[in-house]
C-alpha positions as CSV (number, residue, x, y, z in Angstrom):
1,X,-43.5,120.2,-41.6
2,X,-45.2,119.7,-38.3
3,X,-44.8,121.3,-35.4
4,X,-45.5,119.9,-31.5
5,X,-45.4,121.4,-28.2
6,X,-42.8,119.5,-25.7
7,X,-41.6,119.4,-22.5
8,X,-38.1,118.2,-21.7
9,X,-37.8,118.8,-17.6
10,X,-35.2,116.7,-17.1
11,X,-31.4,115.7,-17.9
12,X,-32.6,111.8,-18.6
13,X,-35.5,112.7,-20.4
14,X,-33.0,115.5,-22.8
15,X,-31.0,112.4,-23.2
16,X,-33.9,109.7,-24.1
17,X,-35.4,112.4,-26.0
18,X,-32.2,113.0,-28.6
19,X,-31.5,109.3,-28.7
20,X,-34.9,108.9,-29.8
21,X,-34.7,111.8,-32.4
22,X,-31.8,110.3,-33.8
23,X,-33.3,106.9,-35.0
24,X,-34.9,109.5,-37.6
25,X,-33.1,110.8,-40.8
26,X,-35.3,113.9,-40.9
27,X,-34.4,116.8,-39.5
28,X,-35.4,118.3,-36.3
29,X,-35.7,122.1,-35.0
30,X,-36.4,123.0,-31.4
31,X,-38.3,127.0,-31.3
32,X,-37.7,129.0,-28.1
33,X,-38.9,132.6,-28.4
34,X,-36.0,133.9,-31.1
35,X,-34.1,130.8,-30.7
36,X,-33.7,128.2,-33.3
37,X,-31.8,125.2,-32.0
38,X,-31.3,121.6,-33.9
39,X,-33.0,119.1,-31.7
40,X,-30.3,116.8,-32.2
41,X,-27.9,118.5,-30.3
42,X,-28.0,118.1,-26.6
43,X,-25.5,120.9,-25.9
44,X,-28.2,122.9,-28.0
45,X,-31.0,121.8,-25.7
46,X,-29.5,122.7,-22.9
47,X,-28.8,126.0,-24.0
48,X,-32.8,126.5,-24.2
49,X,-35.3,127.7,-21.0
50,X,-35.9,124.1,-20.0
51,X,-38.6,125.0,-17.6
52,X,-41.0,126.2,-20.4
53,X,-42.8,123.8,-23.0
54,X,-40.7,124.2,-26.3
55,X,-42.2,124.2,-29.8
56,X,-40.2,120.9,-31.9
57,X,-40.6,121.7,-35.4
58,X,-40.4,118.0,-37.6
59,X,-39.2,118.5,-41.1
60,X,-40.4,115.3,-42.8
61,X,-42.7,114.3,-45.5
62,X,-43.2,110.8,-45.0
63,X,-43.4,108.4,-41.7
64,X,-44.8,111.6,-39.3
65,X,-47.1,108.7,-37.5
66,X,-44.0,106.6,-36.7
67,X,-42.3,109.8,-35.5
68,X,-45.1,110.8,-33.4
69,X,-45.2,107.8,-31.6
70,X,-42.2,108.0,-30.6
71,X,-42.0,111.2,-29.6
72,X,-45.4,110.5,-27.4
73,X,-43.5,110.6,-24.1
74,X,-42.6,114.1,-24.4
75,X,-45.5,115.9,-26.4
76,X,-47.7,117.6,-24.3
77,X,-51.3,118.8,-25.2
């Protein structure tokens, strides 16, 4: 598993953002404080503090580089 700090600050970037995810047959978690979301969901997502930077938890083994990529418009540093 590996986990990356996002931001998702917008309505077309939620959308983009689970489009991209679900290219992917891995499975994705979103972390907000107590909250555990799937990533894949955007009603989900928009349940979350949108404001804040949210953790994305990637459960894959293989193919993390290709996800990363990806994912680069979103992951902040």
């Amino acid at each position: 598993m590996k986990t990356v700090r996002i931001s998702l600050n917008s309505i077309d970037k939620v959308k983009s953002f689970v489009n991209d995810l679900t290219k992917f047959d891995v499975d994705f978690d979103l972390v907000s404080g107590r909250y555990v979301i799937d990533a894949k969901s955007i009603m989900g997502i928009f349940s979350l503090d949108l404001s804040k930077p949210i953790d994305l938890n990637i459960h894959a083994e293989n193919g993390i580089d290709e996800i990363l990529n990806t994912l680069a418009p979103y992951i902040i540093q």
